[in-house]
Backbone as CSV, one residue per row, in Angstrom:
resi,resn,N_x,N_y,N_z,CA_x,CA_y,CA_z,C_x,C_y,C_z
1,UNK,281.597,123.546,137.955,282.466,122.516,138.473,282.889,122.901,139.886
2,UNK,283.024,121.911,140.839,283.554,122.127,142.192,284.314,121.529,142.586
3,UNK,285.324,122.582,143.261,286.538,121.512,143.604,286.509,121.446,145.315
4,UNK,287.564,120.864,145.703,287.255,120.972,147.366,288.181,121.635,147.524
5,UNK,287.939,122.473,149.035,288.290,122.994,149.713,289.711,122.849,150.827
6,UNK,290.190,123.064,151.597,290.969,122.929,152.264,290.059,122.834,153.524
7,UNK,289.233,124.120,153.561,288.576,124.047,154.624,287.447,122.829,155.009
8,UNK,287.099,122.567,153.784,286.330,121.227,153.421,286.659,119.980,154.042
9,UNK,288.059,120.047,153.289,288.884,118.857,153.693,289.101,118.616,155.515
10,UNK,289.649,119.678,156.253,289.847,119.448,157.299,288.426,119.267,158.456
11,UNK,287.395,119.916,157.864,286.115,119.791,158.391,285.578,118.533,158.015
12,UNK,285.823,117.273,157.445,285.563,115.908,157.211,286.797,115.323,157.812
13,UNK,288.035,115.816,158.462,289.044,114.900,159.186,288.520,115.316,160.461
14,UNK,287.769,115.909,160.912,287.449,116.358,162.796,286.224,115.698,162.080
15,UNK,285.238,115.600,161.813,283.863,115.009,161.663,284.175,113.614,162.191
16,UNK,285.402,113.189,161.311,285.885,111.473,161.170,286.924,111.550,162.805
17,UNK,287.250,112.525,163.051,287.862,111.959,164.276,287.154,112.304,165.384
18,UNK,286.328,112.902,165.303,284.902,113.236,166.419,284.008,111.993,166.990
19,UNK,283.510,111.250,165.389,283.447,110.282,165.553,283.846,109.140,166.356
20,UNK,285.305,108.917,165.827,286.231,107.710,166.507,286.248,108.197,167.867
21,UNK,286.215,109.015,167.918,286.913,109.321,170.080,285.477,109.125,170.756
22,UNK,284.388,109.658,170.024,283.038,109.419,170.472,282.702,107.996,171.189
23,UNK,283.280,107.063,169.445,282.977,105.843,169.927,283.754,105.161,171.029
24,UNK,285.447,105.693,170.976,286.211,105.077,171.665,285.718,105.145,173.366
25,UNK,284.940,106.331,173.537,284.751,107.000,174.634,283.546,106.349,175.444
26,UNK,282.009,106.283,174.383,281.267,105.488,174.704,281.778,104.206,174.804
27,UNK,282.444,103.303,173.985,282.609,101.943,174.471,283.172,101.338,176.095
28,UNK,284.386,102.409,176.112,284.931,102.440,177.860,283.419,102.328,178.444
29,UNK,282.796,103.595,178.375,281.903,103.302,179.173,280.623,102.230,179.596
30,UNK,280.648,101.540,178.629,278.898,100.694,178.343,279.727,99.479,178.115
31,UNK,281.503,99.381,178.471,281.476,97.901,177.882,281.381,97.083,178.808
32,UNK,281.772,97.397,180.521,281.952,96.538,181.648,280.298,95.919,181.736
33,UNK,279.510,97.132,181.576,277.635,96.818,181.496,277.512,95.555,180.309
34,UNK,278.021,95.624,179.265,277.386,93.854,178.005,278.475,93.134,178.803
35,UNK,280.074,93.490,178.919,280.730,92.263,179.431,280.150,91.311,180.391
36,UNK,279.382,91.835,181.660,278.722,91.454,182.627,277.288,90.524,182.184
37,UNK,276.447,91.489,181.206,275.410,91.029,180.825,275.683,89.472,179.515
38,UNK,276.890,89.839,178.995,277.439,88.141,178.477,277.661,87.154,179.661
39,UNK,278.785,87.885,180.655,279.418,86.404,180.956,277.888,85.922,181.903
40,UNK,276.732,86.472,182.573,275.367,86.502,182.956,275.052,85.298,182.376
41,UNK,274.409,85.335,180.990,273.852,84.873,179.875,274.897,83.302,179.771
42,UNK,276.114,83.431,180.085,276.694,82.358,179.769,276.558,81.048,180.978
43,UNK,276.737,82.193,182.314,276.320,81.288,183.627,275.299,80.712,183.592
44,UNK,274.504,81.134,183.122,273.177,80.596,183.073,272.793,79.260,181.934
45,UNK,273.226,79.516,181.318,273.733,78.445,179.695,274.428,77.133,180.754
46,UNK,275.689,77.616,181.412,276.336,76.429,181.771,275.668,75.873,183.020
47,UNK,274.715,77.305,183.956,274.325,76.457,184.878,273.113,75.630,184.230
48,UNK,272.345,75.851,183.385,271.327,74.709,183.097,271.844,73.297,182.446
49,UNK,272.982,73.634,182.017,273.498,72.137,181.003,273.931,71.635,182.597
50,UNK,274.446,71.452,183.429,274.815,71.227,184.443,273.898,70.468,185.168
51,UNK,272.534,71.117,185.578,271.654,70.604,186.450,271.165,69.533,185.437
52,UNK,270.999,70.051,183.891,270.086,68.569,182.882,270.777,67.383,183.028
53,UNK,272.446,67.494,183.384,273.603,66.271,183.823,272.817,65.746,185.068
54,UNK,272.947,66.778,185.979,272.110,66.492,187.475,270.928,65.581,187.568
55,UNK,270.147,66.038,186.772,269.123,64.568,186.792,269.292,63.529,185.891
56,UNK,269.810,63.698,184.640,270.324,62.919,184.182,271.082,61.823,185.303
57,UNK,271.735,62.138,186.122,272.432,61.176,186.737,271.912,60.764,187.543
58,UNK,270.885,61.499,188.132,269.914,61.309,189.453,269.074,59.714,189.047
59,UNK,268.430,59.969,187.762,267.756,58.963,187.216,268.434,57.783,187.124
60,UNK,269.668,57.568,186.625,270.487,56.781,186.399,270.611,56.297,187.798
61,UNK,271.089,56.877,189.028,270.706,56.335,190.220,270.090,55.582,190.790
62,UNK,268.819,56.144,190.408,267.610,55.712,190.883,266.724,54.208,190.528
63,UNK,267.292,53.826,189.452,267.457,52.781,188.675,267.744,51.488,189.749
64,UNK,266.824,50.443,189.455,267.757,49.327,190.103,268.643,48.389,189.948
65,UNK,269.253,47.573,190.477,270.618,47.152,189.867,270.136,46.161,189.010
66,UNK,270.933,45.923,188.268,270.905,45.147,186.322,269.253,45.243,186.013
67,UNK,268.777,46.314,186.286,267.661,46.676,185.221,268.420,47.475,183.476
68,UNK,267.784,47.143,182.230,268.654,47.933,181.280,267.865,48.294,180.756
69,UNK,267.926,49.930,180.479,267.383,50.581,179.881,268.217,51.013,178.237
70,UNK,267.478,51.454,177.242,268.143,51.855,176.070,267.615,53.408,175.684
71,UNK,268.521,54.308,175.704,268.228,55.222,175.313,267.843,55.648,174.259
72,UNK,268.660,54.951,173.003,268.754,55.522,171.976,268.126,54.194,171.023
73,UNK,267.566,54.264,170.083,267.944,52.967,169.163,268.576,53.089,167.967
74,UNK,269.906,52.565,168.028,270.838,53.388,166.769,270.152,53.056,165.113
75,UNK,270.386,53.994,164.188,269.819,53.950,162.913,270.723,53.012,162.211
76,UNK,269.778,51.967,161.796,270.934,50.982,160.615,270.538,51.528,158.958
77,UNK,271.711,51.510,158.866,271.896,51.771,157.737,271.675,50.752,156.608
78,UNK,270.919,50.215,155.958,271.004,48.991,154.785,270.402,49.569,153.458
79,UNK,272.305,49.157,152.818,271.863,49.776,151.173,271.386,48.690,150.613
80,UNK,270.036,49.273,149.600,268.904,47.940,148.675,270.345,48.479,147.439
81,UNK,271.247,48.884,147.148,271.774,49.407,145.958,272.415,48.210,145.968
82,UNK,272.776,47.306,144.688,273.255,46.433,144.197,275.118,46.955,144.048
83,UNK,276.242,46.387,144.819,276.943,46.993,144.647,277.701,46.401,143.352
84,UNK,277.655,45.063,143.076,278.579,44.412,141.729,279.467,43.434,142.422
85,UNK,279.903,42.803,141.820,280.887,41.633,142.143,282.320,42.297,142.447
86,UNK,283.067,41.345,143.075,284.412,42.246,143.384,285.027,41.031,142.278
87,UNK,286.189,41.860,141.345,286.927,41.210,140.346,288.031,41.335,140.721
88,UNK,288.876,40.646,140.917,290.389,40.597,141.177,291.074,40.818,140.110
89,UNK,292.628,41.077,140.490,293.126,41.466,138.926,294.680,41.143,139.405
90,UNK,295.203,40.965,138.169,296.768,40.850,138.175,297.318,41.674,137.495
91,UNK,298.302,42.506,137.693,299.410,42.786,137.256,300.340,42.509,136.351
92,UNK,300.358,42.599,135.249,301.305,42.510,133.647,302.167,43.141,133.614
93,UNK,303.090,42.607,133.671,304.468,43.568,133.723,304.857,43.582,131.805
């Protein structure tokens, strides 16, 4: 049977706090490097939705006056489901 140690014990609280300062230590360092490489990634996200507005509107421009175009053709919805008669009703006190 084995029991633990003291010495055990305190050699798994420096392992575990070796750890944490490690990480705390690396993160300072490497975080300004992803912060940069996100907000990057994000400029780029907003600058393309931006320019797709850009021609988007360009086109719309370019257009001549009361010509109409349709972008979309909306989906109709028609239920074949038989819904039933509507029955009215009164109240019996």
């Amino acid at each position: 049977m084995q029991y633990a140690s003291a010495v055990g014990l305190v050699r798994t609280i420096l392992i575990i706090l070796l750890i944490y300062f490690g990480i705390k230590i690396l993160a300072r360092l490497f975080m300004p490097f992803f912060l940069k490489f996100v907000a990057k990634k994000a400029e780029a996200r907003f600058g393309d939705q931006f320019s797709q507005f850009e021609r988007q509107r360009n086109q719309q421009k370019a257009k001549k006056e009361g010509e109409v175009t349709i972008d979309k053709i909306p989906n109709t919805k028609t239920s074949s489901k038989d819904v039933g008669e509507y029955v009215d009703f009164e109240e019996i006190d």
